[in-house]
GUZAMI-608146 format. One line per 8 residues: number of its first residue (from 1); for each residue x, y, z of C-alpha. Coordinates in steps of 0.25 Angstrom, whole numbers. Layout:
residues N
NUM) X:Y:Z; ...
//
This chain:
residues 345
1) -36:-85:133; -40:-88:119; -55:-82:121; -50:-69:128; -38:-66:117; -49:-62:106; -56:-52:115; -43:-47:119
9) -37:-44:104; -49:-36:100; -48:-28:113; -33:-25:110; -37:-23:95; -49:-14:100; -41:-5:109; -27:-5:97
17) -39:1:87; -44:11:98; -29:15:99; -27:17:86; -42:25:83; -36:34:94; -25:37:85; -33:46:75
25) -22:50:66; -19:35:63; -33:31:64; -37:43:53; -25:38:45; -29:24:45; -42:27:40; -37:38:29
33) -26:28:24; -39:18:25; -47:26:16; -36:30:6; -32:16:3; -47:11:3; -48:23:-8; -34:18:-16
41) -39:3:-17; -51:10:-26; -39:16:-35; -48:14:-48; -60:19:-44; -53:32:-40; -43:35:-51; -44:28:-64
49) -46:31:-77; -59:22:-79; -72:24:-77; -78:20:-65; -91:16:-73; -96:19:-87; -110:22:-92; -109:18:-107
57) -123:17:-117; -130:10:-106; -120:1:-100; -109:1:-89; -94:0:-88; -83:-1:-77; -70:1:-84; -65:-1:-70
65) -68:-15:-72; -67:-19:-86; -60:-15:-98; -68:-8:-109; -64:-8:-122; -67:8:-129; -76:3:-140; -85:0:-127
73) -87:16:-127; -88:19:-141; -71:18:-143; -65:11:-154; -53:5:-148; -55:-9:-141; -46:-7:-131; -48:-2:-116
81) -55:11:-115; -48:25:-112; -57:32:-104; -52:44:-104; -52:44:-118; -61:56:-121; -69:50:-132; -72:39:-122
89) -75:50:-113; -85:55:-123; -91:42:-125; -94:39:-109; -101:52:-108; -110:54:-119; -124:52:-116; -130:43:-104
97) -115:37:-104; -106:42:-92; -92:37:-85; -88:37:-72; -72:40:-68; -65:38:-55; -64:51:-47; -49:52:-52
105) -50:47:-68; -34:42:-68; -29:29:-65; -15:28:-61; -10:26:-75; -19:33:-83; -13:45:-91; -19:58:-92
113) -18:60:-107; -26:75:-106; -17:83:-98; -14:95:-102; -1:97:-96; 13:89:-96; 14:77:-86; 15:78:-74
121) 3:85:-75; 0:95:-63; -15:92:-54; -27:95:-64; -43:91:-64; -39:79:-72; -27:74:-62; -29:79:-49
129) -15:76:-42; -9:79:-57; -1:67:-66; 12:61:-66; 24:62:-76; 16:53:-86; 1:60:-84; -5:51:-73
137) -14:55:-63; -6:57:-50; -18:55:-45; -22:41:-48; -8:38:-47; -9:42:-32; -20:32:-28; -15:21:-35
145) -2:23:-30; -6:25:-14; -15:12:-16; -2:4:-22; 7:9:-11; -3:6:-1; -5:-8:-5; 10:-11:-7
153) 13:-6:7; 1:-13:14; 7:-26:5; 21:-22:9; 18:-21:23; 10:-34:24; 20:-42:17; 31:-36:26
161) 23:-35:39; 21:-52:37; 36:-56:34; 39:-47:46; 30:-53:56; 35:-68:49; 49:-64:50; 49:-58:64
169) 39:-69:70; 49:-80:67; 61:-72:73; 55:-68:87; 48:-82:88; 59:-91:85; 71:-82:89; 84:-88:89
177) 90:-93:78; 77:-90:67; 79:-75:74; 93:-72:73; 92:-77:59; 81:-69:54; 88:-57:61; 100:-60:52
185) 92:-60:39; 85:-48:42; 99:-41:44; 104:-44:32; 90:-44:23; 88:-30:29; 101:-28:24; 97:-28:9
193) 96:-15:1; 82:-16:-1; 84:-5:-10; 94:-11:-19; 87:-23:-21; 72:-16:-24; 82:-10:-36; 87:-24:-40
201) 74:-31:-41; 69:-18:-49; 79:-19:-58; 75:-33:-60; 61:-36:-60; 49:-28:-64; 43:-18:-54; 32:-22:-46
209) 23:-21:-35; 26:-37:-32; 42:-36:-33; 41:-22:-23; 33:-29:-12; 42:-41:-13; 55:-34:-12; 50:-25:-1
217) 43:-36:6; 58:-44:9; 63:-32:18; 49:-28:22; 47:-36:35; 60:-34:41; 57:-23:51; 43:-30:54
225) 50:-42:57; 59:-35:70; 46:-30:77; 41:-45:76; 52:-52:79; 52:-44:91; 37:-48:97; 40:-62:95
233) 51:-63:102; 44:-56:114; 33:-66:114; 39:-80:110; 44:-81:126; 30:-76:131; 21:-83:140; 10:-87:130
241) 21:-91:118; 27:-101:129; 14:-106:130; 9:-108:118; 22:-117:115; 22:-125:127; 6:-129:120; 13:-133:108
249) 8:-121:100; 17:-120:87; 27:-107:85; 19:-102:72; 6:-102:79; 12:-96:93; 18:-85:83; 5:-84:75
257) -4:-82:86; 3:-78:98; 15:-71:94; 10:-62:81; -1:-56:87; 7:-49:97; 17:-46:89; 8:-39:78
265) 8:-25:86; 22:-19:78; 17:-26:66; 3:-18:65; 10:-5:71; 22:-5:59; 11:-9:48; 8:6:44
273) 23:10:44; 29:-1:35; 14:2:26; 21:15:24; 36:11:25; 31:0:11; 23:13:4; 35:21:6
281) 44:9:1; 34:10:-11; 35:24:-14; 51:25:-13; 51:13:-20; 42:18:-32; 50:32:-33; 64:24:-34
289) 57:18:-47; 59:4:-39; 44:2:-36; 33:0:-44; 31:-2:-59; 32:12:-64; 17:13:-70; 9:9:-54
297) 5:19:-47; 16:24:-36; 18:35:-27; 33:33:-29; 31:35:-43; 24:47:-41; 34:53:-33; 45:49:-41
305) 38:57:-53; 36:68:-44; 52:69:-40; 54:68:-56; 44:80:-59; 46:89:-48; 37:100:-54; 25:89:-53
313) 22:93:-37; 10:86:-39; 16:72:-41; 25:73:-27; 15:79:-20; 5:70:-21; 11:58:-20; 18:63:-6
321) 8:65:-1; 1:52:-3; 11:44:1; 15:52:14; 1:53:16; 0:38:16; 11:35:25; 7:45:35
329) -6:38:37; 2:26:37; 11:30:49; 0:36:57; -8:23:55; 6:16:62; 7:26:72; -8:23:78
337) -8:7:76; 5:10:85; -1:15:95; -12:7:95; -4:-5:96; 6:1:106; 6:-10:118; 8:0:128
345) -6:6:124
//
């Protein structure tokens, strides 16, 4: 048995991918979601407001890499560099000397000292999606901010998706007494006004990426937890479970090794959907000024400034449809791996 179950598992894994390939629209999500966030994680060399390389007298700089001093391009000051300063400017570009910017010259807290019109500033040449209420790119501030949403609902979703699986796996395992009382504690933890508490510990402790994906981790995993719960219970009294103890195997392995892997089909399927449910969290989260510290990048933010300035369409616009854009893809990319994992197919 042991040597045919590794042939086996790559069949089934074969034929769910086949599935979900045939599935084009959450196939062509999967790779455009892919592609966007392989672009994000390269924030800084698509929007920034250092160079991406200097050409000075002869010699080679990354500002990307190391801090320079201005005196290093002919500046007085010995502190870092403004390199949109336009003397600065002047200096990179006369004779052999050159500079090479990003595509979009704007990092995500870079202020637009040149614009010729109160902030928010409308789309121009300079700031393609426009600025914010304090001269920002919107931009810059878009990519950044899809890249921290994405990374906070992947970490979100990993850290839920395990204390779900834990939680669940020693209810339907162990049933009884273990399983009525985690059932009693999850009826009164998911009890908790989650949102209450979010304002409490905002009140009292400095915002931060760390607090937010605590807090949100402790009633994270509950709904996870059910669909587990569920699967172990259906196969602790199967055949192969009875025998695995009557060989003296120990519950933690039979559980690791038996149990999980058929248990993990609801687990893969709802990934996508609580990836969207934890950037959705994020956003509402951000625009209730309970999120982030105020100066990272957010997509709450930006549509909280957008409700504030209601004559800047180009803030509100924007960001919706980045976020809705993303979760979209996120619930199309859910819809395939369900049916690819359906046991009826």
């Amino acid at each position: 048995m042991g040597r045919g179950e590794a042939p086996h598992s790559l069949s089934l894994s074969r034929n769910r991918w086949i599935r979900f390939k045939k599935n084009r629209r959450g196939y062509y999500s999967l790779v455009l979601f892919i592609a966007l966030f392989g672009l994000s994680i390269f924030a800084e060399l698509l929007s920034n407001d250092k160079p991406l390389y200097i050409r000075y007298e002869g010699h080679s700089y990354f500002p990307l890499i190391r801090m320079y001093p201005e005196t290093t391009f002919g500046g007085i000051f010995a502190t870092e560099t403004d390199y949109r300063d336009p003397f600065i400017l002047e200096q990179l570009s006369r004779g052999d000397n050159f500079v090479v910017f990003p595509p979009n010259p704007h990092s995500f807290n870079s202020i637009n000292l040149t614009l010729e019109r109160p902030v928010p500033a409308p789309p121009s040449r300079d700031n393609l999606l426009g600025t914010d209420d304090r001269g920002r790119d919107v931009l810059a501030r878009l990519i950044y901010g899809f890249r921290l949403s994405v990374l906070f609902g992947a970490a979100l979703t990993c850290i839920g998706t395990l204390l779900g699986i834990v939680a669940g796996a020693m209810q339907g395992y162990f049933g009884g007494k273990t399983d009525l009382f985690f059932q009693r504690f999850i009826e009164l933890w998911g009890s908790m006004p989650e949102l209450y508490l979010l304002i409490i510990f905002a009140s009292i402790f400095k915002p931060s990426m760390v607090l937010l994906l605590i807090l949100l981790s402790l009633f994270g995993w509950m709904g996870l937890s059910d669909y587990v719960r569920a699967e172990f219970l259906k196969g602790r009294n199967m055949e192969y479970v009875q025998a695995a103890k009557a060989l003296g195997v120990g519950n933690f392995t039979i559980m690791y090794r038996h149990l999980l892997p058929n248990s993990m089909t609801p687990v893969i399927t709802f990934l996508p959907f609580r990836m969207s449910g934890a950037i959705l969290a994020l956003t509402s989260l951000d625009f209730l000024g309970l999120g982030v510290p105020p100066s990272t990048p957010s997509l709450g933010e930006l549509l909280a400034q957008g409700k504030a300035n209601i004559e800047a369409w180009w803030l509100s616009l924007s960001t919706f449809v980045v976020l809705v854009g993303t979760l979209v893809l996120l619930i199309f990319i859910g819809e395939a791996l369900r049916q690819a994992f359906d046991p009826r197919k």
